[in-house]
C-alpha positions in Angstrom: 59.4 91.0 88.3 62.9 92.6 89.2 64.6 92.4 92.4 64.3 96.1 92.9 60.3 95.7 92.8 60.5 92.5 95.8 63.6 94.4 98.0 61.9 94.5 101.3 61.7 97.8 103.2 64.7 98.8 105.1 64.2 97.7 109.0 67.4 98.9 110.4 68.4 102.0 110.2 72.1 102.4 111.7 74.0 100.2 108.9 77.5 102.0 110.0 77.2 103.4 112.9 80.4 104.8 113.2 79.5 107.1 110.3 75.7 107.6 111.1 76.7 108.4 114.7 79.3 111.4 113.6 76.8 112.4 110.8 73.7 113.1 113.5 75.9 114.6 116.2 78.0 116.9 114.1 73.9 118.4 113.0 72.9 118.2 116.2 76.3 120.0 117.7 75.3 123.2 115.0 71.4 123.1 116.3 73.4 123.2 119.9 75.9 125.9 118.9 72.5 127.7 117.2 70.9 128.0 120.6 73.9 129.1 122.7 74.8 131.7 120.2 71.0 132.9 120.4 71.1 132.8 124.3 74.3 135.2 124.5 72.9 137.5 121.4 69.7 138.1 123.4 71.8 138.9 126.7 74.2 140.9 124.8 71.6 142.9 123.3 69.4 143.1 126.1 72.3 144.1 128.9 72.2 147.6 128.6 68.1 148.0 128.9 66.1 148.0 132.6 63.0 146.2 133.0 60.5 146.5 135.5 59.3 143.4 137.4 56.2 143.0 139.7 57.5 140.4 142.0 55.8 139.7 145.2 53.8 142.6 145.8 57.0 144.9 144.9 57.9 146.7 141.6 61.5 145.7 141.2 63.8 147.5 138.4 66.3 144.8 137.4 68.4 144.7 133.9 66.4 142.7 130.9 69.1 140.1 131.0 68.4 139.2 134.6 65.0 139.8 133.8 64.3 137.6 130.9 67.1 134.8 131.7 64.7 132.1 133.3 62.0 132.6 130.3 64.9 132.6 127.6 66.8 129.6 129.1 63.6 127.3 129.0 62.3 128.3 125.6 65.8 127.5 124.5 65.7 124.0 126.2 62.4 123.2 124.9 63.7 124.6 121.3 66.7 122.7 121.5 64.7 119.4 122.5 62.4 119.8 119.7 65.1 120.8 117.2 67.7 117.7 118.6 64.5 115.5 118.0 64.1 116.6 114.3 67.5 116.7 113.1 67.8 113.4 115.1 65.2 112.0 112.5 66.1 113.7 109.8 69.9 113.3 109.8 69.3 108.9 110.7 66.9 108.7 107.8 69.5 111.1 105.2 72.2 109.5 106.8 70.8 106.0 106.0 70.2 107.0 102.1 74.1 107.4 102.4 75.2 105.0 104.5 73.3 102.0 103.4 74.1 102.0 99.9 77.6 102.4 101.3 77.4 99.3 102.8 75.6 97.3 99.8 78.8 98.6 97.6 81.1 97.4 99.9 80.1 93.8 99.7 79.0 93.5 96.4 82.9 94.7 96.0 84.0 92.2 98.3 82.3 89.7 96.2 84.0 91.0 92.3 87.4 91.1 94.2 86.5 87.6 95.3 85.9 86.5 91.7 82.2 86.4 91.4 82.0 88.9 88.2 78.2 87.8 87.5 77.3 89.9 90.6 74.9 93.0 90.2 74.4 95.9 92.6 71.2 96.5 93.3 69.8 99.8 95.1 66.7 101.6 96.3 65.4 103.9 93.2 66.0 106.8 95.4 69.8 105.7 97.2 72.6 108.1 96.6 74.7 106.1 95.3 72.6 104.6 92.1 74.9 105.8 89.3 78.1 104.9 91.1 76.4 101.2 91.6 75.4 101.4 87.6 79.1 102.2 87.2 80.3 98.8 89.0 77.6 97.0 87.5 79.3 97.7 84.3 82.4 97.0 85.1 82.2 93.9 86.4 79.7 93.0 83.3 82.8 94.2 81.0 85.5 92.1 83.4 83.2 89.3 83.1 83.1 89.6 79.1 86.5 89.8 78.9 87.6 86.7 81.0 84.9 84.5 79.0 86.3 85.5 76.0 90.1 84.7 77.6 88.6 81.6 78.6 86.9 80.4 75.8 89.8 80.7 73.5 92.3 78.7 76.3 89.2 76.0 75.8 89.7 76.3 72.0 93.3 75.6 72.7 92.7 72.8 74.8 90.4 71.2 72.0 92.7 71.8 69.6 95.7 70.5 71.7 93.8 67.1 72.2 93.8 66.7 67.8 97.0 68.2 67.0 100.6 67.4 68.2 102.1 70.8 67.4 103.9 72.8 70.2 104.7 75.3 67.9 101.5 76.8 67.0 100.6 76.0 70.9 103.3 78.2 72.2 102.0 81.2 69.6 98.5 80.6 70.9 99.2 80.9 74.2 101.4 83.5 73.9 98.2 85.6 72.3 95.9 84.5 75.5 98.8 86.1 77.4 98.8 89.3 75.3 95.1 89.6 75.3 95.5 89.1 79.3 97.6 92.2 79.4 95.9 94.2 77.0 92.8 93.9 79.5 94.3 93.7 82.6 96.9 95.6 84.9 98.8 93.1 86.3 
């Protein structure tokens, strides 16, 4: 069974909250925007109309903007509340598909920097950021190859140092460990 089929289900949601925190309010600052820029079209539009109003016993003749601004302002606030709500949701649970893998890549980076080359980025089938973390994957699978093979051939040496007493051939076999180094490495 592969670890991908055992990874338990995500239980927090705000990995970086930094991020997540600027990602949902910058959604929920255009849902805000969205409603104030309907409020003023409607009054704009509506300023140079009358309306008649039965208010108290008395037919009063007021302009539609003063007319309509209490029913307009309250379906906007109860819009706004449902719309904040969803995008709220939605933006956390996007946000997360980003902002978790994020985080994964992060340490698992942490840990190749640190040496551990057999390490393996694994992801949630449906994460953002699965072909970036097949691309690491790889490349610490090639680094690792490399610095076995780089390794192996400085244990040949050593064997072959322990039978033989001949510094010349030593000094061109290290030289070619060295060589091999750069060829693989920027250093």
């Amino acid at each position: 069974m592969s670890e991908k089929a055992i990874m338990p289900r995500r239980r927090q949601y705000f990995v970086k909250r930094d991020f997540q925190g600027a990602f949902i309010l910058k959604f929920c600052l255009v849902v805000l925007l969205g409603a104030v820029a309907s409020t003023l079209l409607i009054f704009y539009f509506s300023g140079d109309t009358l309306t008649s109003d039965f208010s108290n016993s008395r037919l009063v003749i007021k302009s539609t903007s003063q007319a309509i601004l209490p029913a307009v302002i309250m379906t906007n606030l109860i819009t706004l509340g449902i719309s904040a709500l969803a995008v709220l949701v939605l933006t956390l649970l996007i946000s997360h598909k980003i902002a978790g893998p994020l985080f994964r890549l992060e340490k698992e980076l942490e840990k190749i920097g640190g040496g551990n080359l057999k390490t393996e980025v694994i992801l949630r089938n449906k994460d953002q950021v699965e072909a970036l973390a097949q691309s690491i994957n790889s490349m610490a699978g090639q680094l690792h190859t490399k610095v076995f093979d780089i390794r192996d051939s400085l244990d040949q040496m050593a064997r072959r140092m322990e039978h033989e007493d001949a510094t010349g051939k030593w000094a061109e076999s290290i030289e070619d460990v060295k060589k091999r180094i750069d060829a693989h490495f920027q250093l």
